[in-house]
PAZAPA-4460 file (N, C-alpha, C; in steps of 0.05 Angstrom, whole numbers, plus 32768, in hexadecimal, padded with zeros to 4 digits):
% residues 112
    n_x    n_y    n_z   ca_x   ca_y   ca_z    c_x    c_y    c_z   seq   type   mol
   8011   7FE9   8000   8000   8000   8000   8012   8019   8000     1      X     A
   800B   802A   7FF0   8017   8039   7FEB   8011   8057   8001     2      X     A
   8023   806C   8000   8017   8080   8016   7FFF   8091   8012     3      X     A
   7FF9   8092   7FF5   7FDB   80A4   7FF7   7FC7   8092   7FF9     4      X     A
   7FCD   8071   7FF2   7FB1   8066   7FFB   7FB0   8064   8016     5      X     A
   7FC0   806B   8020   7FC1   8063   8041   7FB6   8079   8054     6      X     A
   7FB6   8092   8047   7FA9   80AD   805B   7F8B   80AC   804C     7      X     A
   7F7D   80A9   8035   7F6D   80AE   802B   7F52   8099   802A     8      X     A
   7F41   80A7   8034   7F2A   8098   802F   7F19   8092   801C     9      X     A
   7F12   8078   801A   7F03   8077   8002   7EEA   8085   8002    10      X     A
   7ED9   808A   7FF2   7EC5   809F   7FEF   7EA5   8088   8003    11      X     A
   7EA9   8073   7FFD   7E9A   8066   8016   7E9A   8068   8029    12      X     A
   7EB4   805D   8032   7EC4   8067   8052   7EB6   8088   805F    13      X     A
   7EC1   809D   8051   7EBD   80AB   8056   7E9A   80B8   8056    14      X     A
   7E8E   80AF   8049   7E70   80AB   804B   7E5F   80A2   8061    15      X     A
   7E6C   808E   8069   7E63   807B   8086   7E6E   8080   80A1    16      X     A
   7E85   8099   809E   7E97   80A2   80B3   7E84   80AD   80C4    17      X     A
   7E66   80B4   80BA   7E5D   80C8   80D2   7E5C   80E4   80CA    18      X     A
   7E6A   80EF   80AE   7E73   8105   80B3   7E5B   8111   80A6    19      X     A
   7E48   8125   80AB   7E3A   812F   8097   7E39   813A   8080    20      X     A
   7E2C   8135   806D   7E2A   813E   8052   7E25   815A   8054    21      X     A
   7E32   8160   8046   7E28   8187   8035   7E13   818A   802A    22      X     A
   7DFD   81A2   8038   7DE2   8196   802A   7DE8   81B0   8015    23      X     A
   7DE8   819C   7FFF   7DD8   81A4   7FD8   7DC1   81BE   7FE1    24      X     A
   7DCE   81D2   7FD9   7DB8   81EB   7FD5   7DBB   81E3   7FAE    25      X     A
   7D99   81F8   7FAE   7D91   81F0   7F93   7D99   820D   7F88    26      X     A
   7DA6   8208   7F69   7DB4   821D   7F65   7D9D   822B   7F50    27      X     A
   7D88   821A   7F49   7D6D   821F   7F31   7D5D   8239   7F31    28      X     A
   7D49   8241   7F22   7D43   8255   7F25   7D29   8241   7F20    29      X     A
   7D21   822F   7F13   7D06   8222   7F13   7CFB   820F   7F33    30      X     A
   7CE4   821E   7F3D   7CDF   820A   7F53   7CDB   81F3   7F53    31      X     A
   7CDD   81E6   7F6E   7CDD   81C7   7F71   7CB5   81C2   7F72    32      X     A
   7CB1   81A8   7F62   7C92   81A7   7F68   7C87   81AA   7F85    33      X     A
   7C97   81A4   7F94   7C8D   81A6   7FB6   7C8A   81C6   7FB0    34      X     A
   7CA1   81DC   7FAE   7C97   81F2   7FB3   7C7B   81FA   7FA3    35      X     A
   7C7E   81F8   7F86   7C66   81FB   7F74   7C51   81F3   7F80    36      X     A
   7C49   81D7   7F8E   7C29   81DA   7FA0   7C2B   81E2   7FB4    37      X     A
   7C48   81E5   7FC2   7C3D   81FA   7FD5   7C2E   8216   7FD3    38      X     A
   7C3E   8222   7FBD   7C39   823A   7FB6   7C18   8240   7FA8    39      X     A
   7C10   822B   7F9B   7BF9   8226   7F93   7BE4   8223   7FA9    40      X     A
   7BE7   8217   7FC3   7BD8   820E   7FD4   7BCF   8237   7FE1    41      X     A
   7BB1   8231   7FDF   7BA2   8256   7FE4   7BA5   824D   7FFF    42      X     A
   7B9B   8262   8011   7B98   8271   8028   7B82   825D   8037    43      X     A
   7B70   825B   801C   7B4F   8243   802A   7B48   823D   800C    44      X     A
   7B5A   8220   8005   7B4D   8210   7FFD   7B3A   820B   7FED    45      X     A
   7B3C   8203   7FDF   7B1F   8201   7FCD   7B17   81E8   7FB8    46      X     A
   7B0C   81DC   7FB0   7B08   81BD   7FA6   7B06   81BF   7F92    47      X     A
   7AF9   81DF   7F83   7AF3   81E7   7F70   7B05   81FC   7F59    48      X     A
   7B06   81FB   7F42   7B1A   820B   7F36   7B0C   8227   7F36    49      X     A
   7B19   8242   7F35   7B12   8252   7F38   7B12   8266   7F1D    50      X     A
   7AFE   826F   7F13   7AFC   827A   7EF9   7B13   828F   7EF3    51      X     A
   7B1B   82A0   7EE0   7B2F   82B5   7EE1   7B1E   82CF   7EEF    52      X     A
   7B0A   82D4   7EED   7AFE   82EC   7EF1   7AF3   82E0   7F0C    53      X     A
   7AF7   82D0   7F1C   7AFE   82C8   7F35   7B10   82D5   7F4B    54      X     A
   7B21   82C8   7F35   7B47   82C9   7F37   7B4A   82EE   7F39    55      X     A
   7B42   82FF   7F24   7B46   8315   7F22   7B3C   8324   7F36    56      X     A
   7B1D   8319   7F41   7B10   832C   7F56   7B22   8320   7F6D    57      X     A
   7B2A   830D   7F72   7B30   8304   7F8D   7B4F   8319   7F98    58      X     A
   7B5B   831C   7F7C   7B77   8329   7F81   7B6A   8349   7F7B    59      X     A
   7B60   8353   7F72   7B5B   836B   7F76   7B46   8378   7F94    60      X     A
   7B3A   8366   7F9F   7B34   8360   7FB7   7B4A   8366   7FD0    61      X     A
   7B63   835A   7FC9   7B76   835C   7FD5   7B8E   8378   7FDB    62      X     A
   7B7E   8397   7FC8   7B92   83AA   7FD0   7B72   83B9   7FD5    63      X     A
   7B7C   83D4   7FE6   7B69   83E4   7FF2   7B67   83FF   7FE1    64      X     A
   7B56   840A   7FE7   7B4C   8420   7FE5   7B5C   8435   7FD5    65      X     A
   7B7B   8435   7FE3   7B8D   8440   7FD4   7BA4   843B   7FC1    66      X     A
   7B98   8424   7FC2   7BA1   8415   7FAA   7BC4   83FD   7FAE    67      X     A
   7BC5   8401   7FD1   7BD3   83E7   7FE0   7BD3   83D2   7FDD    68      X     A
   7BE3   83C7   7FE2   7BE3   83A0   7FE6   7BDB   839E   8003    69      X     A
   7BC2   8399   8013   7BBC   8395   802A   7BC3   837D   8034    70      X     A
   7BBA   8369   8020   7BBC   8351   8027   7BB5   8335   8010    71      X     A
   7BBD   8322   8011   7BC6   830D   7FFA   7BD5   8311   7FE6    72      X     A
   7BEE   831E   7FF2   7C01   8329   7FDB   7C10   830A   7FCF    73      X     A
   7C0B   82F5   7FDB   7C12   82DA   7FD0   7BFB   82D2   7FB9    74      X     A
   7BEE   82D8   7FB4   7BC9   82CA   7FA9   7BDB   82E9   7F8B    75      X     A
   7BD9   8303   7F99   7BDD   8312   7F82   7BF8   830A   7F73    76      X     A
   7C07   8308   7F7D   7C2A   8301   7F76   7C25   82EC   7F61    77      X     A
   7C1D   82DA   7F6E   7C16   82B9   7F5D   7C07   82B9   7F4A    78      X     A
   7BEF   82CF   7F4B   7BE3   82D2   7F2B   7BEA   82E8   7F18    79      X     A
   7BFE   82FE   7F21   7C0D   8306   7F0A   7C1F   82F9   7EFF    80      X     A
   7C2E   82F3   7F10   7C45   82DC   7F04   7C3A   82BE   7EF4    81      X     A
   7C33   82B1   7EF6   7C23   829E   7EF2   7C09   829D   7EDB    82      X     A
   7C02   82AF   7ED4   7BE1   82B2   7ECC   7BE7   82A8   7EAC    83      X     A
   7BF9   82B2   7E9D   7C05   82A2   7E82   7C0A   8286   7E7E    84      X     A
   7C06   8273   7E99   7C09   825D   7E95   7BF3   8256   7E8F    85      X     A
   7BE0   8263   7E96   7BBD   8251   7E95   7BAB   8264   7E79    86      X     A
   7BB6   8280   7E7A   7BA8   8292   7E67   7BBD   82A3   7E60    87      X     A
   7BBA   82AE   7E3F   7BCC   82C1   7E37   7BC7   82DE   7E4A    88      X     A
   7BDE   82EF   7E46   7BD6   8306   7E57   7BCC   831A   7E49    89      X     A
   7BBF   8323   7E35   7BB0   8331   7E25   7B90   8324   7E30    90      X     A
   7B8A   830D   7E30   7B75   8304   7E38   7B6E   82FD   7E58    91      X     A
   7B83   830B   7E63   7B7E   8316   7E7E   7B88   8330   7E7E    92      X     A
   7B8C   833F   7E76   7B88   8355   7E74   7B69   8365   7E6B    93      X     A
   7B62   834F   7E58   7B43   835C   7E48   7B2B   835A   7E61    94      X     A
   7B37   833F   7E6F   7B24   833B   7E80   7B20   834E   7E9F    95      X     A
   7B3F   8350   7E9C   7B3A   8369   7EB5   7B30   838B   7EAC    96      X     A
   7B2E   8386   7E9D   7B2C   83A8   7E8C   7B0A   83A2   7E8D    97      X     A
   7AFE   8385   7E82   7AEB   8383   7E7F   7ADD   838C   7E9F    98      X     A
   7AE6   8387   7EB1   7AD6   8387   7ECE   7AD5   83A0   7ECE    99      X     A
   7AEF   83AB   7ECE   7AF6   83C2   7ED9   7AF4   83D3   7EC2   100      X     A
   7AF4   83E0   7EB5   7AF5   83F1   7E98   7AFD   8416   7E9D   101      X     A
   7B10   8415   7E90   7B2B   8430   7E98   7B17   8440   7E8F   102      X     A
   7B15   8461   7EA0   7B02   846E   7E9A   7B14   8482   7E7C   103      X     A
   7B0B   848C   7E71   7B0A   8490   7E53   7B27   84A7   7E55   104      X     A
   7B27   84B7   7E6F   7B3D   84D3   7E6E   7B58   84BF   7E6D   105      X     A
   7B59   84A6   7E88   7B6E   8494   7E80   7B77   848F   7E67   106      X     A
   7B69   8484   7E56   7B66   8476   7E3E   7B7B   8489   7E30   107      X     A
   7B66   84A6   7E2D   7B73   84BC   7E1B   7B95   84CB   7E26   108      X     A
   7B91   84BF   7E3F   7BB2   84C8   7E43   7BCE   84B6   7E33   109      X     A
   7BC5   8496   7E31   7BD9   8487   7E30   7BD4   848F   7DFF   110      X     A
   7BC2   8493   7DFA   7BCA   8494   7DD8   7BD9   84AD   7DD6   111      X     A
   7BD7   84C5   7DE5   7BE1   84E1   7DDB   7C00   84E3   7DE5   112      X     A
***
């Protein structure tokens, strides 16, 4: 036996020594499916799928009066980011314009 086999452990050896492993951080930018249903899982539940003009009143529900994030800034977060997976965003856009409909001086500010 020579001298470096004699200080060095084999990668078994050293596995079974007891010694702890280095825990693997994930270096990804795509989530793990555990996070994805977590992130999916609402506040309360529901058995039923929820329409978009659901989806839209429930998050606009969620800022106040002056136009804040009060509360379910996770529910809002998750359906801007997200809403292109299920519907294009022109067809959530039409639909929120549809509820809500920009009063006409808006309109005329953004062509001039």
């Amino acid at each position: 036996m020579n001298r470096k086999e004699s200080k060095r452990k084999s990668r078994q050896d050293s596995l079974s020594s007891g010694r702890c492993r280095r825990v693997v951080q994930r270096r990804m930018t795509c989530p793990s499916p555990q996070e994805i249903s977590q992130a999916l899982q609402s506040p309360c539940p529901s058995s039923r799928a929820v329409s978009l003009e659901d989806l839209i009143l429930r998050c606009l529900h969620c800022f106040d009066s002056e136009g804040k994030l009060t509360k379910g800034t996770q529910l809002v977060n998750m359906t801007l980011m997200m809403h292109s997976w299920v519907v294009p965003s022109h067809t959530f856009a039409d639909k929120l314009l549809s509820l809500y409909p920009m009063p006409i001086s808006i309109l005329s500010l953004g062509s001039s």
